[in-house]
C-alpha positions as CSV (number, residue, x, y, z in Angstrom):
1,X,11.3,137.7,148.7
2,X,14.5,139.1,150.0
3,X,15.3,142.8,149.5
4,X,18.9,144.5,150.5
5,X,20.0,147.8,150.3
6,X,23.4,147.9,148.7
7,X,26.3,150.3,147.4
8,X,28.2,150.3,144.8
9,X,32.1,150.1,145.8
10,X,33.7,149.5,142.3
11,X,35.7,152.6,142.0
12,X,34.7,152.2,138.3
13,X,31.3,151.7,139.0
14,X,30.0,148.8,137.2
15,X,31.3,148.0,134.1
16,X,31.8,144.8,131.8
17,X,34.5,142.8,133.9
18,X,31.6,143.4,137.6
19,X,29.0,142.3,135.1
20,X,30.3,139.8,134.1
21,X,31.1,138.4,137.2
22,X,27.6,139.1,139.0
23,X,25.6,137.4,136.1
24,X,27.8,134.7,136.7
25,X,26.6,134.4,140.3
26,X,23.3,135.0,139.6
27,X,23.5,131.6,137.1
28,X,24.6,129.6,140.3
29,X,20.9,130.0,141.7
30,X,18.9,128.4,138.8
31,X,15.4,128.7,139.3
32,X,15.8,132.1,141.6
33,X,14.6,135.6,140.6
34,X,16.7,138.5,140.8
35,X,16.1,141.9,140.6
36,X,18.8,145.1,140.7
37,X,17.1,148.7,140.8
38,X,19.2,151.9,140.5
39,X,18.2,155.2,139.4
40,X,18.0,154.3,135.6
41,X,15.9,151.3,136.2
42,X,16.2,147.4,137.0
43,X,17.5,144.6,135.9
44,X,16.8,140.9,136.1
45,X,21.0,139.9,135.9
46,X,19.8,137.8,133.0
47,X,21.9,139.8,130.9
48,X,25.4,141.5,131.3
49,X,24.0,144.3,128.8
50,X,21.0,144.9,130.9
51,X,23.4,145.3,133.9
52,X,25.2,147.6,132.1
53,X,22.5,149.6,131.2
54,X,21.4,150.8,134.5
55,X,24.9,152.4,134.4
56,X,25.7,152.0,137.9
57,X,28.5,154.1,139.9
58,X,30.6,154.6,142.3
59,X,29.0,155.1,146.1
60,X,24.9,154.6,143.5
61,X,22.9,153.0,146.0
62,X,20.6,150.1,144.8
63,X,18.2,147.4,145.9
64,X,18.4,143.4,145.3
65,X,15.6,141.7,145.5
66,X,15.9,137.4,145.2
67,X,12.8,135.0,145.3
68,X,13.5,131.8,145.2
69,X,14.1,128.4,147.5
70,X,17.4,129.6,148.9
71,X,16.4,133.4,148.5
72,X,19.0,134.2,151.7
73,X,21.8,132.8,150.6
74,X,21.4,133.6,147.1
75,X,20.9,137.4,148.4
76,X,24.1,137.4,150.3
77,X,26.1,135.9,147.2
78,X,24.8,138.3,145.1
79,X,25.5,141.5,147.7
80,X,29.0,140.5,147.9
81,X,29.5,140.1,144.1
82,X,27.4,144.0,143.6
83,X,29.6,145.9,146.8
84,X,33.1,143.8,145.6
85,X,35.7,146.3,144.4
86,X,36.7,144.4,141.1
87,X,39.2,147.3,140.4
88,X,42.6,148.7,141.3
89,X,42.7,151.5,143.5
């Protein structure tokens, strides 16, 4: 298992379009585990609404954890798609 320590960046924190976009990622790695703890909780990135629930802001750190056969570059995927500022500044 792979673990980072990541910030959000989305000036918007993230909402339905970053969701969307880092469940999508997390589809490319079938077979994988994922795992993305804030303060409010965790979530599996099964589920855009479970993403959303964690409610995650601007500058919120969080931690992803990935199992799986290609855990590293799954992890980095992932990272990049949670820190990417989806919005406008």
């Amino acid at each position: 298992m792979i673990k980072k320590e990541l910030t959000i960046r989305n000036h918007a924190g993230i909402h339905c379009r970053p969701s969307s976009a880092i469940i999508a990622k997390a589809g490319e790695f079938p077979g994988h585990e994922f795992a993305l703890t804030g303060a409010k909780g965790t979530s599996s990135l099964t589920s855009i609404l479970d993403l959303l629930a964690l409610g995650l802001q601007c500058g919120e750190k969080v931690t992803l954890s990935v199992s799986g056969e290609k855990e590293e570059e799954a992890a980095n995927i992932l990272a990049e798609a949670v820190e990417f500022e989806y919005d406008f500044k």
